[in-house]
DOKOL-475922 format. One record per residue (C-alpha): residue number from 0; x, y, z. Coordinates in pm, 1 decimal. Layout:
! residues N
seq; X; Y; Z
NUM; X; Y; Z
...
//
This chain:
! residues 433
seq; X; Y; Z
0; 0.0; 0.0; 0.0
1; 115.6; 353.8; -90.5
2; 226.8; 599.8; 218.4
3; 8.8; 837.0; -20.8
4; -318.1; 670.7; 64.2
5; -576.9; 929.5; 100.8
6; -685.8; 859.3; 470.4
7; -319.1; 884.1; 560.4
8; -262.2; 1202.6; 724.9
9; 59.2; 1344.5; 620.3
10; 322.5; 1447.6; 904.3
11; 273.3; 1852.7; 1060.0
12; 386.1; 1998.3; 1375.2
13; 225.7; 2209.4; 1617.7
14; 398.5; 2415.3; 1845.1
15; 146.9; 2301.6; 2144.2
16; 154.6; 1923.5; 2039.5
17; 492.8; 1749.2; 2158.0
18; 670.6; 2067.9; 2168.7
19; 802.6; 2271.0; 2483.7
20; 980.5; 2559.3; 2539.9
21; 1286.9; 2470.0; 2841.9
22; 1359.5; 2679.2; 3130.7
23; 1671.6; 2748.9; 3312.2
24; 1660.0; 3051.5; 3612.3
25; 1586.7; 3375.8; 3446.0
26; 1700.1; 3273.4; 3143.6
27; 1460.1; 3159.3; 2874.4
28; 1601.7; 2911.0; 2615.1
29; 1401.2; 2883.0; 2337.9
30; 1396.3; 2624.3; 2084.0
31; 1508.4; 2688.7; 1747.5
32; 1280.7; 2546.4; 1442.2
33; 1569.7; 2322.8; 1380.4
34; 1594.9; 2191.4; 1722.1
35; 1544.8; 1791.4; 1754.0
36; 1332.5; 1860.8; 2064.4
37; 1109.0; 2105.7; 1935.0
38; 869.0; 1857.4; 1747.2
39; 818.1; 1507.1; 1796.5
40; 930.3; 1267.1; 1552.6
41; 812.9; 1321.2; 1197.1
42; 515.7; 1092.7; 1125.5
43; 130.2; 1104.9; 1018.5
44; 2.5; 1020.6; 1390.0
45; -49.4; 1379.5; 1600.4
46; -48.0; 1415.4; 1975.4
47; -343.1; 1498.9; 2217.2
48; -454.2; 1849.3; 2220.3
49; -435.4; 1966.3; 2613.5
50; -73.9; 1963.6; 2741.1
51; -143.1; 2082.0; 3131.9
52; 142.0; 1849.7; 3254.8
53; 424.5; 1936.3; 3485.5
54; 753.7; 2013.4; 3307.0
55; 1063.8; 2016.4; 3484.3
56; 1329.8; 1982.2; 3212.5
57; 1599.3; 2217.9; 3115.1
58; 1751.4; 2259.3; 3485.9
59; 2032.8; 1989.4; 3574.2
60; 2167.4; 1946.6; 3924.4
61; 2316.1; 1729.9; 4182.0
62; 2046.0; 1464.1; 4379.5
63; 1840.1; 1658.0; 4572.2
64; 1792.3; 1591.3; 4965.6
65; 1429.1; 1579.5; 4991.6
66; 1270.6; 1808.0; 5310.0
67; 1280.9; 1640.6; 5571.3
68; 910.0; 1734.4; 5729.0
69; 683.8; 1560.5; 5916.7
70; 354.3; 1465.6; 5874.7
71; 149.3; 1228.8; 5653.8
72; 379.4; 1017.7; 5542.9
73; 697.0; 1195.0; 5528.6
74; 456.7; 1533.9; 5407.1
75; 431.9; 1850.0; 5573.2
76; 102.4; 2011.9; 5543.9
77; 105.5; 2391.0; 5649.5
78; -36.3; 2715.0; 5621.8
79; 141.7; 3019.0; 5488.1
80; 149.5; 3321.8; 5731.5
81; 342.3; 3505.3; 5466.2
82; 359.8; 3853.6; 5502.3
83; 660.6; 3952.6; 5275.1
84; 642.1; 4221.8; 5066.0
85; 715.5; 4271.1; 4712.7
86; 1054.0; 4495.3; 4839.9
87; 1120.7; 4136.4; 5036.4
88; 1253.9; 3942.3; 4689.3
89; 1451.7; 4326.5; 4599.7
90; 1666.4; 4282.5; 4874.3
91; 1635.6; 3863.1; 4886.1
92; 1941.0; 3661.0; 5011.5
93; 2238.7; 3617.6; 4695.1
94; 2183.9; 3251.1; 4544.7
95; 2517.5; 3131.4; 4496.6
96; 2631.0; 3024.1; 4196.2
97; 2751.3; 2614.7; 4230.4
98; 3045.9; 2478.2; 4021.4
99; 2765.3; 2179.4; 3913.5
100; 2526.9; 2386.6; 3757.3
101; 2576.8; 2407.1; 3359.4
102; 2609.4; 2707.0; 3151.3
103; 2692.0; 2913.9; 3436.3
104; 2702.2; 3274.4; 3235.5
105; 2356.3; 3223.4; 3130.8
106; 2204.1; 3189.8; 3452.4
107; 2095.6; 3518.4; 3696.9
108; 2129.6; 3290.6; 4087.4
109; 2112.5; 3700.3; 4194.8
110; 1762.0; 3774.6; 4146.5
111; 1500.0; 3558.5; 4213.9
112; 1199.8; 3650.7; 4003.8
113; 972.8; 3618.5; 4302.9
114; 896.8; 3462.1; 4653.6
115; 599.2; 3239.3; 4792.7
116; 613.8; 3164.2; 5172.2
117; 965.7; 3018.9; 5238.4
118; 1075.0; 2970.3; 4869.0
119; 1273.8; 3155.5; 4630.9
120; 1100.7; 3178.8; 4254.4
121; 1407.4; 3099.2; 4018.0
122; 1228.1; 2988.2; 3719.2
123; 891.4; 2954.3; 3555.6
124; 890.3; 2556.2; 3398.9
125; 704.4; 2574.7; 3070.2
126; 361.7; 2761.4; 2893.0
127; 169.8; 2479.0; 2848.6
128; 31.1; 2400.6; 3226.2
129; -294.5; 2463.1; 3386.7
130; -145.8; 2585.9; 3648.3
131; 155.8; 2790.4; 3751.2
132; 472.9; 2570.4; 3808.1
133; 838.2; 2735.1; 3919.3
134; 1163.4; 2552.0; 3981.6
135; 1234.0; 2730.2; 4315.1
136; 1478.0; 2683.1; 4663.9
137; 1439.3; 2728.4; 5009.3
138; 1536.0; 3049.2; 5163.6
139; 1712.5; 2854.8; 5429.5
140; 1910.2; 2663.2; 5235.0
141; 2269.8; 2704.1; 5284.3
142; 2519.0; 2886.2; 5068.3
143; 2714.5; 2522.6; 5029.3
144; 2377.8; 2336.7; 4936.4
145; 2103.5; 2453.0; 4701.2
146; 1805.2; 2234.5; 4694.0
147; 1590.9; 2244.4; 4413.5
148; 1209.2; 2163.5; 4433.2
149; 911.4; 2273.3; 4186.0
150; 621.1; 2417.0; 4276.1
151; 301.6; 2371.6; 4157.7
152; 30.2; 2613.8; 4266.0
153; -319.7; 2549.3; 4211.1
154; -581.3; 2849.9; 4336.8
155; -741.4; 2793.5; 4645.1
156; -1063.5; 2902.6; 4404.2
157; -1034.9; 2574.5; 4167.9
158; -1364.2; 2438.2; 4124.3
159; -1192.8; 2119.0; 3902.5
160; -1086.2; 1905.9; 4249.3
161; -752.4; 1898.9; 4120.2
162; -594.0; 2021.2; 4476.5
163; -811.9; 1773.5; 4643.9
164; -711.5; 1476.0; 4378.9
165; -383.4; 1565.2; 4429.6
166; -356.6; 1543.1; 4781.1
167; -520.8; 1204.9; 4764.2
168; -302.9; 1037.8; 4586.4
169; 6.7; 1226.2; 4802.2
170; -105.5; 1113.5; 5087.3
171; -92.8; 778.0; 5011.8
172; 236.3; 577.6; 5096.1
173; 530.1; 653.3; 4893.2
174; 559.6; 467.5; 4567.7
175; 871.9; 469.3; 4384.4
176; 767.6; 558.3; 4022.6
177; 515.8; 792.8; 4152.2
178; 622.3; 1166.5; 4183.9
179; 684.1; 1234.5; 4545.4
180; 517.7; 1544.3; 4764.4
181; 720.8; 1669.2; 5022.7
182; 519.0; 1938.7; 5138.1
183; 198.4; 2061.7; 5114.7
184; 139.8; 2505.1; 5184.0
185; -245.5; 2631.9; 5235.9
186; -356.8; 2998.2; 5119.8
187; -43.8; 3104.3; 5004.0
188; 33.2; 3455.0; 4834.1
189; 301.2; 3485.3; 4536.7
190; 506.7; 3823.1; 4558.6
191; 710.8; 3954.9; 4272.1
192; 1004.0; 4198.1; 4198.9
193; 1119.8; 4231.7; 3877.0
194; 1044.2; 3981.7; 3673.5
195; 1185.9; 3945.1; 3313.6
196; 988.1; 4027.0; 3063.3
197; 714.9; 3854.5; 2907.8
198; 727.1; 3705.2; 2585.8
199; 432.8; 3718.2; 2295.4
200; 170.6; 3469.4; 2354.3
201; 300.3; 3386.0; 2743.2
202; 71.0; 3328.3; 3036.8
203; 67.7; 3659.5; 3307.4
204; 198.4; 3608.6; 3656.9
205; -42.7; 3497.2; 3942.4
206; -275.2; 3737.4; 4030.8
207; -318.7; 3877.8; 4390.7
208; -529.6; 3563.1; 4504.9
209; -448.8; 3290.7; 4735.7
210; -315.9; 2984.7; 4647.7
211; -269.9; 2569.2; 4724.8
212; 122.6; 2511.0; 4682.2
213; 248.3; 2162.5; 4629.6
214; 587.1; 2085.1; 4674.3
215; 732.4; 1848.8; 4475.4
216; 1058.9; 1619.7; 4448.4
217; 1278.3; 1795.2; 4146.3
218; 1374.5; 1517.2; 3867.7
219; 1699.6; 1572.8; 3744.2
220; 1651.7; 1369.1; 3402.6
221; 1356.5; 1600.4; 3336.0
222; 1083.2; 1510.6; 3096.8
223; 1093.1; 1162.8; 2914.8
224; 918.3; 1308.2; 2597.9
225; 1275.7; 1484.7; 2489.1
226; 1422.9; 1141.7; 2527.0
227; 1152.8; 970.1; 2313.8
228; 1150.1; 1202.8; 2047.3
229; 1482.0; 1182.5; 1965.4
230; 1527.7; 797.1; 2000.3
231; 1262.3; 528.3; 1955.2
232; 1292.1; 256.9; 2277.4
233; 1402.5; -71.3; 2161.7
234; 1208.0; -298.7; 2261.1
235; 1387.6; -427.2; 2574.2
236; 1432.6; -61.3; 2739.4
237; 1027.7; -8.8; 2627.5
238; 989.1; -351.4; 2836.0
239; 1206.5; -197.3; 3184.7
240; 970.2; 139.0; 3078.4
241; 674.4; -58.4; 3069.7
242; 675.4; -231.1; 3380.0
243; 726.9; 46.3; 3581.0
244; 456.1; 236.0; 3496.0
245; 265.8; -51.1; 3506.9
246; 361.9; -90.1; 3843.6
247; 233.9; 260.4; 3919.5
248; -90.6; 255.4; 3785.0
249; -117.6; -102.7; 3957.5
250; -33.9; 16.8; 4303.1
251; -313.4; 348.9; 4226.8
252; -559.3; 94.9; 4147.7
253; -506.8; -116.9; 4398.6
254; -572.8; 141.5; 4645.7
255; -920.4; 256.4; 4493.4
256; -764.6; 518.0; 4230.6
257; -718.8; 541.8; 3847.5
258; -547.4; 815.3; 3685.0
259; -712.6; 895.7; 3432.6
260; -423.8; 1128.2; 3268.2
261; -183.0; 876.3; 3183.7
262; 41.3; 1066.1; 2866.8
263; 382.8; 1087.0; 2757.4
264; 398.6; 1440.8; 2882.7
265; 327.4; 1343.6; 3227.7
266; 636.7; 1087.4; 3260.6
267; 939.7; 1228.0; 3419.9
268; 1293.7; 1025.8; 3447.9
269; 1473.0; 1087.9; 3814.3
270; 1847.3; 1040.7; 3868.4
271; 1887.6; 684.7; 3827.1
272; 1668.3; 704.4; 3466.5
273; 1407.8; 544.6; 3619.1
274; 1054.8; 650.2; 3585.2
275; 842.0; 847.4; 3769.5
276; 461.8; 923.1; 3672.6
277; 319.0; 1311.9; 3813.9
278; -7.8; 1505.5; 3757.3
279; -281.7; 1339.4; 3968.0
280; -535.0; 1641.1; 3903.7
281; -788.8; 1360.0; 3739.2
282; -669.3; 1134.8; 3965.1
283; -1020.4; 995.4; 4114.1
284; -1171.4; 688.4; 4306.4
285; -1258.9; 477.6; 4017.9
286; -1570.0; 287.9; 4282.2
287; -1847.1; 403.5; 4465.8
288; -2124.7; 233.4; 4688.1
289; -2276.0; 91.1; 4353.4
290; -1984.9; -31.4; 4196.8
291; -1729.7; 66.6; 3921.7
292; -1793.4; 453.3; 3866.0
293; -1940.0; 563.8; 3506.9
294; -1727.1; 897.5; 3424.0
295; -1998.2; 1065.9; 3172.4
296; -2098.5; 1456.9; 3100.8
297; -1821.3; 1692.1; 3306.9
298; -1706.3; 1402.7; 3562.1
299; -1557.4; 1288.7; 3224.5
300; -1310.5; 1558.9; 3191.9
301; -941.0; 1516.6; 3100.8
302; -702.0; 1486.1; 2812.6
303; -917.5; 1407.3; 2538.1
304; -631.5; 1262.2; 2306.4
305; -586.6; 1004.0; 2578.0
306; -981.6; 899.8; 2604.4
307; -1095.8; 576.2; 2492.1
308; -1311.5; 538.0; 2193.3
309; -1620.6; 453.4; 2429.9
310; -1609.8; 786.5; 2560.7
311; -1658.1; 994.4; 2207.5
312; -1948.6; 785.5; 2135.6
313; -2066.4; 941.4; 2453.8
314; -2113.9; 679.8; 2608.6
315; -1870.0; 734.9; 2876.8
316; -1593.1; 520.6; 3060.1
317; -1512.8; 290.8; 3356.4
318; -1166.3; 376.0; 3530.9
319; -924.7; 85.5; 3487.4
320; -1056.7; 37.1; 3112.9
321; -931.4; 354.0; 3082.9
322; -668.1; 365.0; 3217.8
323; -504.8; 44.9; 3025.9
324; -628.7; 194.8; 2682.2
325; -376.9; 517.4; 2811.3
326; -134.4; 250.6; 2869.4
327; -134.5; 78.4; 2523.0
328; -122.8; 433.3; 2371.8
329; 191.6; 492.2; 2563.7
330; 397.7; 151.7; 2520.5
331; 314.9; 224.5; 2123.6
332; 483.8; 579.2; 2161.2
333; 786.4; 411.1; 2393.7
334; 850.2; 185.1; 2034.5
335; 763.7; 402.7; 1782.2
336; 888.2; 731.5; 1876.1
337; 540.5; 890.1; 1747.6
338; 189.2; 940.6; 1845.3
339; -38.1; 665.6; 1710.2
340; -319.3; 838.0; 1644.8
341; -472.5; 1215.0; 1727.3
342; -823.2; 1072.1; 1937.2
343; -982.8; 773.9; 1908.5
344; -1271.6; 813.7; 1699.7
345; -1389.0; 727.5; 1381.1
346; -1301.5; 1068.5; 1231.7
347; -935.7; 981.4; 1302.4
348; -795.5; 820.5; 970.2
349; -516.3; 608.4; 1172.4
350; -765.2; 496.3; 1436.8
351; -1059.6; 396.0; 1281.5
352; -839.4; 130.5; 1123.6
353; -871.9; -36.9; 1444.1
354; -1248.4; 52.9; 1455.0
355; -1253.2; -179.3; 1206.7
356; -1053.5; -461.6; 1243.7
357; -776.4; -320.6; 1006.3
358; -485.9; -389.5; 1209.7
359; -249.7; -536.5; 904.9
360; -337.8; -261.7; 736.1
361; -214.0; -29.0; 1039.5
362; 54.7; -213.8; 1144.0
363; 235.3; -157.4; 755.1
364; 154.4; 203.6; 716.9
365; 294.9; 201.6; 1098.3
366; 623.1; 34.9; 1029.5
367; 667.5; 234.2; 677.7
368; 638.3; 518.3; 829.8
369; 864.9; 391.1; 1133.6
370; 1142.0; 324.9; 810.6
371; 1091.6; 639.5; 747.3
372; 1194.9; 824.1; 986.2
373; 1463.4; 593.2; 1154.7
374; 1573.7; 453.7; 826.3
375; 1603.7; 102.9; 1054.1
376; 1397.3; -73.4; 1234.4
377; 1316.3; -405.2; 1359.7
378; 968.8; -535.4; 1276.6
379; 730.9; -601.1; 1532.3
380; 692.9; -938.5; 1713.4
381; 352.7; -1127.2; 1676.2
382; 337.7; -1125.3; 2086.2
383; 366.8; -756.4; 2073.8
384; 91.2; -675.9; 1816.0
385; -102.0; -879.8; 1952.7
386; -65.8; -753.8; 2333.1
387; -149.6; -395.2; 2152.5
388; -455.6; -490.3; 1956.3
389; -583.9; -595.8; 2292.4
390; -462.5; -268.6; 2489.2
391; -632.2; -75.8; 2235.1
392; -937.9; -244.3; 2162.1
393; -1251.5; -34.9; 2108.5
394; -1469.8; -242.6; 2309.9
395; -1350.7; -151.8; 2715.9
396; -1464.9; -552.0; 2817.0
397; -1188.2; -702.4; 2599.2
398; -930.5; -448.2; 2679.4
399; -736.4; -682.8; 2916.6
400; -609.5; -595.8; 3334.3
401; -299.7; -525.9; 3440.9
402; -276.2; -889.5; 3558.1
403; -304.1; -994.3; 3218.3
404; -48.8; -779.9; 3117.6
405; 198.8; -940.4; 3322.3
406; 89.1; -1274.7; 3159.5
407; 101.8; -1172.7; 2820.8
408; 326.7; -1311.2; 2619.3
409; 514.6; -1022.6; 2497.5
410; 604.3; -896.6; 2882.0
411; 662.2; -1207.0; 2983.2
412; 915.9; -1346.3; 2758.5
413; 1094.5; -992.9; 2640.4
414; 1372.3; -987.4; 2892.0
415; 1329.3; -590.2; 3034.8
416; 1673.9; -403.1; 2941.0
417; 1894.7; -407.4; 3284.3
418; 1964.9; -78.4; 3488.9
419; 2282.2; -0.4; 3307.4
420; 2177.8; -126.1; 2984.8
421; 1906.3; 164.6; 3029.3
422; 2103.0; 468.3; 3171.9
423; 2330.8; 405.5; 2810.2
424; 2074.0; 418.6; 2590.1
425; 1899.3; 743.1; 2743.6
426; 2198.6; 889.9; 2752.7
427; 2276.5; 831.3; 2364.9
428; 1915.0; 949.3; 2353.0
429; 2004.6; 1240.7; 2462.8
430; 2309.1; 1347.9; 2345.5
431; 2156.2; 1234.7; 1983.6
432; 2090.5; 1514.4; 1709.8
//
């Protein structure tokens, strides 16, 4: 079959779809049209439409000790008696400058573009968020250590529930691949100085209101999405990937939650290259007292290019069904390097191949275009396609559980890439034009 075929959509790029502008303090680095990471790789498939994930790429620094605070397991929950003023950041405390922080002349550690309780404002990560998130320090840090953490601040107005869904899944005990909160600050107020000017098209600073701050555990591999789209996983690394977000959604389901948010965008890499899942703002109790909850009408609400083809016929979705079509979506990005399709609906040309059975059909155009753009490739197993037609499958019943997963035939007999094995091919991924 020709790569012309007319319900082939031909490859475009979108600044908001796969695409992020990176941070470092007070210093905006924007990405050329050039740049490998501005775009995801070139191929017919677009990405979901809302990108209100949390993006910390584009600072590197040493491990970070996390606060050591008490409370609900190992979080701090407080409320802000702030009552700095906006001459408070003028006159704030010199950041020093460490030997371990990269491109050292680029980077102003001697203003701070702002200040929320006991935190310095170094950086605003990213345009694309619902909310405001900053890379930021502690004002008591020493001179000799400089902790980062990000902040995420959500309005103490937010009628969504995404403080409260949030804090649910925080407060639950400490999962490895799931982004950590260290602290949580109530009715907080942001105060500025002089911030640096705004570019064309850029969100404006918090307003005057008062606002729900998490604290969060800085990554220091940043976003796996600039890995990805520079470097297709082979298969093995997709396999160590794969099972450990599996294991995260796992351990949120077994404790009464799905996520319901479960993207590319919202995978981060820690220190070690392993992976750790953030943004729990959907994050809901997928039971009630009559069973498995229906999400329908606005309890439906999140990414929509993520939503399983149940829910455009408006009929509406169950939870974990969701939750493991997000999850076949994803392991086809971790091999591909693309987005398989935009939504899944019948309007989408690449997806409603599957509506109809079409899978040889998708599975050439998929590895032509796969040739394409990585010139080689291996082609996929039969264990693998068929683990995916099942992931994906338009009716919810037949989409398989997580148990399952783990006794498919694909996971169980591709031997998961080994720690080391890993850390080398993200960073060839990385350092890759």
């Amino acid at each position: 079959m020709s790569f012309n075929a007319p319900y082939l959509e031909a490859p475009t790029f979108s600044k908001n779809q796969y695409s992020f502008t990176h941070f470092i303090p007070n210093f905006v680095q924007n990405s050329k049209s050039n740049d490998p990471l501005a775009t995801m790789a070139p191929s017919p498939f677009m990405s979901s439409s809302n990108n209100n994930t949390i993006t910390m790429s584009g600072i590197h620094s040493p491990d970070i000790a996390l606060i050591n605070a008490k409370g609900i397991n190992g979080m701090s929950t407080t409320k802000s008696n702030t009552t700095l003023s906006a001459s408070t950041v003028d006159s704030a405390t010199k950041l020093p400058v460490s030997d371990t922080t990269p491109a050292k002349n680029q980077i102003n550690f001697q203003q701070p573009i702002g200040i929320i309780d006991k935190y310095f404002l170094l950086a605003e990560l990213g345009q694309d968020h619902l909310y405001p998130v900053y890379l930021a320090s502690s004002l008591f840090d020493s001179s000799e250590s400089k902790d980062y953490v990000v902040l995420k601040a959500i309005p103490a107005s937010d009628y969504r529930g995404s403080f409260q869904n949030e804090s649910n899944i925080f407060q639950l005990k400490h999962h490895k691949n799931l982004l950590r909160c260290t602290e949580i600050i109530k009715n907080a107020r942001f105060f500025f100085g002089n911030p640096p000017p705004k570019k064309e098209g850029s969100k404006p600073l918090p307003g005057n209101g008062y606002y729900h701050i998490l604290v969060l555990a800085y990554q220091a591999n940043g976003d796996f999405l600039d890995f990805v789209k520079k470097r297709k996983l082979d298969e093995r690394v997709a396999r160590y990937y794969f099972g450990q977000v599996l294991d995260a959604v796992e351990y949120l389901h077994l404790n009464g939650y799905c996520h319901r948010d479960l993207k590319i965008e919202n995978i981060l890499l820690d220190h070690n290259y392993d992976l750790v899942l953030t943004d729990f703002g959907h994050s809901v109790k997928y039971r009630d007292a009559k069973g498995d909850r229906l999400f329908i009408d606005e309890s439906s609400v999140t990414t929509p290019g993520i939503c399983p083809p149940e829910f455009h016929k408006g009929l509406g979705y169950k939870g974990v069904p969701m939750d493991v079509f997000a999850l076949g979506k994803l392991l086809l990005i971790f091999v591909t390097g693309f987005n398989p399709f935009k939504t899944a609906k019948e309007s989408d040309q690449n997806y409603s191949l599957i509506l109809k059975g079409q899978w040889p059909t998708y599975w050439k155009l998929t590895q032509g275009w796969m040739k394409k753009k990585w010139l080689k490739t291996e082609t996929f197993s039969k264990d693998f396609k068929s683990l995916m037609e099942s992931l994906l499958h338009p009716d919810p019943n037949k989409r398989p559980s997580i148990q399952q997963i783990r006794e498919s035939n694909w996971f169980r007999k591709t031997q998961p890439a080994t720690a080391e094995e890993v850390k080398i091919a993200m960073i060839r991924a990385k350092n890759s034009k």
